[in-house]
Each structure stands twice: as C-alpha cells, then as structure tokens.
N, C-alpha and C positions, 0 to 999 in steps of 0.2 A: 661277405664284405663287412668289413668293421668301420661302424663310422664317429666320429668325435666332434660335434657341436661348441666350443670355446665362443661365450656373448658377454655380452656388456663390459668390456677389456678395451682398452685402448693400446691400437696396435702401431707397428715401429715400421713404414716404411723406408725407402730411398729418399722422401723429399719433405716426409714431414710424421708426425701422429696426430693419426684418426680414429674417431671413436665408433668400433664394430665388433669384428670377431672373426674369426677363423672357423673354417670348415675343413675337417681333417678325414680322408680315406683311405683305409689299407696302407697308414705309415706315411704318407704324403699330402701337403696341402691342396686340396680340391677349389679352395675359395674361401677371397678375401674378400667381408663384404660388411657396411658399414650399417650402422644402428638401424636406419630407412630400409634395408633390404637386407633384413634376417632370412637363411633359406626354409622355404617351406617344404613339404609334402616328403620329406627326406626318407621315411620310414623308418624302420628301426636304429636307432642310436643313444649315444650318451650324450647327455648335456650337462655342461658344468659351465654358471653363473662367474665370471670371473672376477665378479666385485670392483670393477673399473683398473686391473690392475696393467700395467703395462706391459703388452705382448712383446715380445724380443725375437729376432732367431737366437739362436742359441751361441755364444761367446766360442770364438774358434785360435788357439793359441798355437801360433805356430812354432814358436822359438819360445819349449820348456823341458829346462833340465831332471826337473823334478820337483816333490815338493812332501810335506804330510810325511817326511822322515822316510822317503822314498829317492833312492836315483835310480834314473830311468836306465844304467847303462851297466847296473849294480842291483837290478832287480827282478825277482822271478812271478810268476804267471797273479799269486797272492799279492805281491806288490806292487804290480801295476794295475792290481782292478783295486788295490784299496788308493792308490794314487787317483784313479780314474773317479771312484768315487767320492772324493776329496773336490777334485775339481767339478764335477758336475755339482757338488754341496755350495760352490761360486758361480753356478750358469758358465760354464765350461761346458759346451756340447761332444766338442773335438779338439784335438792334439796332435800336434808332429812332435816325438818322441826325438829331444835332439842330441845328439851326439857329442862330444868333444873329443878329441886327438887323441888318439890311444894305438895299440899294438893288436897287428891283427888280431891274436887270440881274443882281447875282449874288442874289437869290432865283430867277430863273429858269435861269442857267445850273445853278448847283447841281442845284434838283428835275431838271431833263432828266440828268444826272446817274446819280443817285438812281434814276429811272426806267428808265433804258436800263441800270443794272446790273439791278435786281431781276425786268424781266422776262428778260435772260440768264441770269439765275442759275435762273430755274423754270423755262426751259430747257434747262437744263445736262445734258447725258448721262453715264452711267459713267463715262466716262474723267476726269472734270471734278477738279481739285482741289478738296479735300472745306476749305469755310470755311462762316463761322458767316453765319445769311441775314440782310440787310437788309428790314425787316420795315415801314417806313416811315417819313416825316418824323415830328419831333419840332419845332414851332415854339416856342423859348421866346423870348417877344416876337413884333411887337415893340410889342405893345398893353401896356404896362407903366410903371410909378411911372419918375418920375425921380428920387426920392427912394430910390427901394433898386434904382437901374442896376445894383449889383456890378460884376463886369467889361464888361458890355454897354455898348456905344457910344450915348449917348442923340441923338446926332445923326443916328440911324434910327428912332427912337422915333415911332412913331403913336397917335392916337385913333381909334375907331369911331363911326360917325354913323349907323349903322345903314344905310346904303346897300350891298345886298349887289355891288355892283364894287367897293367896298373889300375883298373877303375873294377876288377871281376869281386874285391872285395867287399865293395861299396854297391853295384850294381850288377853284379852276376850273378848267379844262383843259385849259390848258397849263406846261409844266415840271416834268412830273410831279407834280401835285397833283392833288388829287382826294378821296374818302374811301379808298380803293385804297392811298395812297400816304401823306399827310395824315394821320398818327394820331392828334395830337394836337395842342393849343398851350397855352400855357404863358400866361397872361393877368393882368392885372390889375386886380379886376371895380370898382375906383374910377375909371379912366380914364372919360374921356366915351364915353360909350354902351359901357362893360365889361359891364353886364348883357346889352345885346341882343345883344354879341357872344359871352358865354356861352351864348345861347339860339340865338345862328344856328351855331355850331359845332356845339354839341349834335347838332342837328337836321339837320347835315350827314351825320351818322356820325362825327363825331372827339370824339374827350376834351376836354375843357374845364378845365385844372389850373390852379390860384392860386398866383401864385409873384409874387416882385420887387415888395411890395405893401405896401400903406397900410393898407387896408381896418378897419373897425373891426367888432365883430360883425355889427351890422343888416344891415351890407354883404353880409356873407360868407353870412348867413342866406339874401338873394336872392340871393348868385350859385348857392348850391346849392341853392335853386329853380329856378334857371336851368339847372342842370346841370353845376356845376362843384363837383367833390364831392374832392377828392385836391391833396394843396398838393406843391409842387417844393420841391428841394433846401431839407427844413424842417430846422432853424429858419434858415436863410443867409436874405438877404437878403427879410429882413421885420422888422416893428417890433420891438424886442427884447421880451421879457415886465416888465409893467410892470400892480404891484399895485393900480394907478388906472384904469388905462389901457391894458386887453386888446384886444391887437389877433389876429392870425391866427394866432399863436404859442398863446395861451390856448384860442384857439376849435378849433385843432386840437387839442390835447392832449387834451379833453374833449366832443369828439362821437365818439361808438363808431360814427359813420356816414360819417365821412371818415378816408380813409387817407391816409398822408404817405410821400413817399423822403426818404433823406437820406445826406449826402455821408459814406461811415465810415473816412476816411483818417485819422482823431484828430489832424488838423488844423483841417480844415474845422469840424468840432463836435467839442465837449471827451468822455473816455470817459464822463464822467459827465452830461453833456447828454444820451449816446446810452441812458445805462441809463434816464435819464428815459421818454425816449422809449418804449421800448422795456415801463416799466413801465405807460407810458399805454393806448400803442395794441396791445402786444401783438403775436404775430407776425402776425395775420390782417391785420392794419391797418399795420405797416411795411414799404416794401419798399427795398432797395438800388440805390443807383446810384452809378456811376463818376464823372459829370459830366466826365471824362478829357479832357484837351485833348492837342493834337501831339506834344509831346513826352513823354508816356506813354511807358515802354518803352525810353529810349534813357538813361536816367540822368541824374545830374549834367551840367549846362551851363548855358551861355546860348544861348535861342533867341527868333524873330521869331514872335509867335503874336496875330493881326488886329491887325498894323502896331504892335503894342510888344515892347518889349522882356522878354523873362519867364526868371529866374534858378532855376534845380531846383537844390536840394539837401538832399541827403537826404528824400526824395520830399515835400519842402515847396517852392511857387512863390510867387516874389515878384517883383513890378516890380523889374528890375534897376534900382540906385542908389537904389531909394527909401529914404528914410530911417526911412519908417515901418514898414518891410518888410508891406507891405501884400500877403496871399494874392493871388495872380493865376490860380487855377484849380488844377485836379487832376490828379496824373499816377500815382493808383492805378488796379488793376484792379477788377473785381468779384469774381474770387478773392481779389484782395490784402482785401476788404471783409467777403466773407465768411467770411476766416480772422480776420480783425480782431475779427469779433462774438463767435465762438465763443471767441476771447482774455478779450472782457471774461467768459464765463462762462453765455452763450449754448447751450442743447441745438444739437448737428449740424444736426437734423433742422428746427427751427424757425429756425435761421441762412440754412438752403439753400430754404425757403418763401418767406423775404424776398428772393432772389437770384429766384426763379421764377414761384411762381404768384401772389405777390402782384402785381409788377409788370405780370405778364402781364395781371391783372383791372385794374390800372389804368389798360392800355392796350386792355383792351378783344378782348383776342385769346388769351384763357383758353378758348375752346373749341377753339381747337388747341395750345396751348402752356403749360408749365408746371409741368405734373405725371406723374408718371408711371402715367396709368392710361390703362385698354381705352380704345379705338379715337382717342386722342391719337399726334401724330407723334411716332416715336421718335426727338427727338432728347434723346441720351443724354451723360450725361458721368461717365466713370465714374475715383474719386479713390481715393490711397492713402490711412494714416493722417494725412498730414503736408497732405490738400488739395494734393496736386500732381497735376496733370492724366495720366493711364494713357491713358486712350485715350477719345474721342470717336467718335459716332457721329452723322451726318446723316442722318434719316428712316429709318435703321435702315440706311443703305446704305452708301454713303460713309463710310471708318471710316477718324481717323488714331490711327496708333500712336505709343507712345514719345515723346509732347511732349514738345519743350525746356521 
C-alpha cells in the first residue's frame, strides 16, 4: 500500500478553499482534512510540505483539437503523449481527444489511434513519464447544420436515418470506438433523424451535446428528451439571440437543467457575453473548454491546420489573407481560461469547478474525475498565487515538478 501525505496547501473544494491537505492511497484520495486534524499514526508514507499552495483536482478538457504543434486526428502514439504532456505542463489532468468531420478512412485511422495510446497509458508502469490521460473521443459532428459549419468542413457533413450502421463508425468496434472510447458527440438535433440519433447515442453510453445548430425551442425540448441536455462551445456557432426569434442561445440561458461550455479566450466570446453567461447558469451549469487547435502553444505564426491556411496573433486566429479576418479556432489553454474568468471577477474556487467537475458531469466521468474528495483518483494540480502550475500529480503517483 503506497501512501502520499500532501499538508500545509490550501485546497479547492465545491463551496469554497480551505486550508488542510490531502491524503492519498494506492492512486486515490483517502481524506481531505483540514490544518486541525492532520492524520496521524498513518505508518509508512511520503510527506510532501505543500508551501500553502493551492490544491486543485486536476483541469479536465473536453472539447481539444490539439495543441504543442500536435493534431489529435493527425497524430501518432509519439504525438499524443508529447501532446499529453504539454497539457499536463498547464494542469490538464484529462482530455477528450475531439474530432472534426472527416471521411471514414481518417475517422478510423485516428480512433485506432486514440485507442492504442489510452490502453498504453493504463498500462504504463512507474518508470512512465507522468502526462495528462486521454480519456476518450469527443465527436463534434459530423451530424450538424450547414448553416453554423464554423470552421468544420461541410463536405463531411452527414444526416442520420436512424439506421444503427450509420453510427458503427463512431461507435462500433472498430478504430477505437465504442462507449470505452466514444464519449460523446456533438450533434445537431434539426438534421434528419437528429432526434433518433440523440436517443441511439444516449443509449449507447456516450453524451449527446447540441452544438453547430438551428434548432428552435420545440426542437431542443425533444432533443433533451432524447438525451441531449449540454450545448458546445455556447454561444459559437448557433443562432445569434434574437428577441422574436429564440433559438438555442435563449433556450440554454434559461433552463437550470442544461449546462453549456464555452470558449473563454475573450475572443471567441465578448467578457461581457461570458458574465452573462456566467450570471445565467452559474458555476454548477458552466463549464470551460479550450476548443485549442495545433498551433496552441507555439505562438505567433502562420500554420496549415485541416488543409488552410490559419494566422496567430496575439493568441487571436484568423484565415490567413482573409479580409474579413474571420476567427479560425483557439490557441488558448484551460489555465489560460481559467485565469481569464477569475480576471473578469470570478471566486477561485467556482473558476476551477468550471475547469473540473463540471465538464467532468458533462462528460459523464464525474465519478472518477473532477473533484477532490474520498475515494476519487488523485489526480492533483497543485497552483501558486499567480495560477502557474507547481507541481502535478497522476493518481497520486506519477508527480512532475517545477513546470515550465
């Protein structure tokens, strides 16, 4: 039995931070307990002095394309653990590996991918270099509007006929899909047969999220009968809000029963979009995501990112030459996102809920990921004042120090 003593830290609950420490065995949280009641008589273990810094779970990204001159859909076993450890170098613990609209052949190369890292990685021994896990597909598309593409290729674009060998690609068994693998998709419940396809995902085991859509309320009412209760990067590519004329923007603001991500690089959405947001759904109901494309992480340039051309600067992207300098995706972190929120004004503590356990419940994997209590994996990220990453812990093992 391996045990991990983590004291004098200040740790990140559900309703606030308190100053204690964590008790870690055999890769999962044993007990959280506060300066008054350090545990005693423990026996054999390691102790590490935390220097008051603040305990986190671990940052969980569900919707990333890639990043660190990596795409996830365009990479082999080498580039996604050097992706992975890129993103655990930001307290990234976990990842849904996301997808965009493409042709069988590279939806199957990729998930075989996807698959042959994630079961290496649960095999990994001691010696393994310590990155943040792949935690399963993320399909946005490519059952969605052509009318809010965003950057998506619509000449990959399909409809559902409710024929379950239309979904064997995505969710049958081969290329690493499966429920295992498979977390979620990203859909558009107006497309022909969007409903049955909300209901045969559901019923798969995977999430069922409204994104890239038309939809007008009635619509959205049955997809989230259907099971499709959480909208993608809101308010991006959906009907704008529109005082006649509510579409998926209206109807998520105002159901306390669907949760939204949304992009908080303060490009993608205005800061005052996000305090909307933020005043709607509250922290229980928003959670953060990267949407991060390839060139995440390397700075200003011009790069090739699914066959165009995409210009960074000043961590804003835009079709190189266009004139309209039209956004072409994201190349912040989820540290960069969750320092962003706590900018506009944001409590610590409900900033790093929307990094964690909200995504984590909208991905469906909140009972091992997300927060830090008993018998959850401990994986840990532990920040200074300034939200710069100290040191990182994987399942309470695996621990780097001193991130860049």
């Amino acid at each position: 039995m391996s045990q991990l003593l983590l004291h004098n830290a200040r740790i990140v609950t559900g309703r606030s931070i308190i100053p204690g420490g964590l008790l870690v065995r055999d890769g999962r949280i044993a007990e959280v307990f506060t300066d008054e009641h350090i545990p005693v008589g423990l026996g054999e273990r390691e102790s590490l002095d935390m220097a008051e810094s603040i305990l986190a779970p671990g940052l969980i990204d569900i919707h990333i394309h890639g990043s660190a001159g990596v795409d996830v859909q365009n990479a082999d076993g080498a580039g996604l653990a050097r992706l992975s450890e890129y993103l655990l170098a930001e307290g990234v613990t976990g990842y849904l590996a996301t997808f965009v609209p493409t042709d069988a052949g590279g939806y199957l190369s990729a998930g075989r991918e996807i698959e042959s890292f994630m079961k290496a990685q649960d095999g990994a021994g001691p010696g393994a270099r310590p990155h943040a896990r792949a935690l399963g597909i993320h399909f946005e598309g490519p059952f969605v509007s052509e009318q809010r593409c965003g950057a998506l290729r619509r000449e990959h674009f399909r409809t559902y006929d409710n024929d379950p060998r239309s979904l064997e690609l995505f969710f049958g068994g081969s290329g690493g899909s499966g429920p295992a693998f498979a977390r979620a998709m990203t859909l558009a419940p107006e497309v022909r047969g969007g409903l049955d396809l909300a209901r045969a995902v559901t019923r798969l085991g995977a999430r069922a999220f409204i994104g890239h859509s038309q939809a007008d309320p009635e619509t959205l009412d049955l997809a989230f009968e259907a099971g499709a209760r959480h909208i993608t990067h809101f308010p991006n590519a959906l009907d704008a809000l529109h005082h006649r004329k509510p579409g998926a923007v209206a109807w998520g603001l105002t159901r306390d029963d669907v949760t939204v991500d949304a992009i908080a690089d303060l490009h993608h959405v205005h800061p005052l979009m996000l305090r909307l947001v933020y005043k709607c759904k509250g922290a229980g109901r928003l959670a953060l995501i990267s949407d991060a494309i390839q060139p995440a992480g390397l700075g200003d340039g011009e790069f090739t990112v699914w066959g165009e051309r995409i210009a960074v600067r000043g961590g804003r992207t835009s079709l190189a030459g266009d004139p309209k300098d039209t956004i072409a995706g994201s190349v912040i972190t989820l540290r960069e996102a969750l320092r962003n929120m706590v900018g506009l004004g944001l409590p610590l503590h409900e900033a790093i809920h929307m990094c964690s356990l909200v995504p984590a419940r909208a991905a469906g994997i909140d009972g091992e990921y997300g927060s830090l209590e008993r018998g959850k994996r401990a994986d840990i990220v532990a920040f200074d004042d300034e939200l710069n990453v100290q040191r990182a812990f994987i399942a309470g093992g695996l621990r780097k120090e001193s991130l860049p």
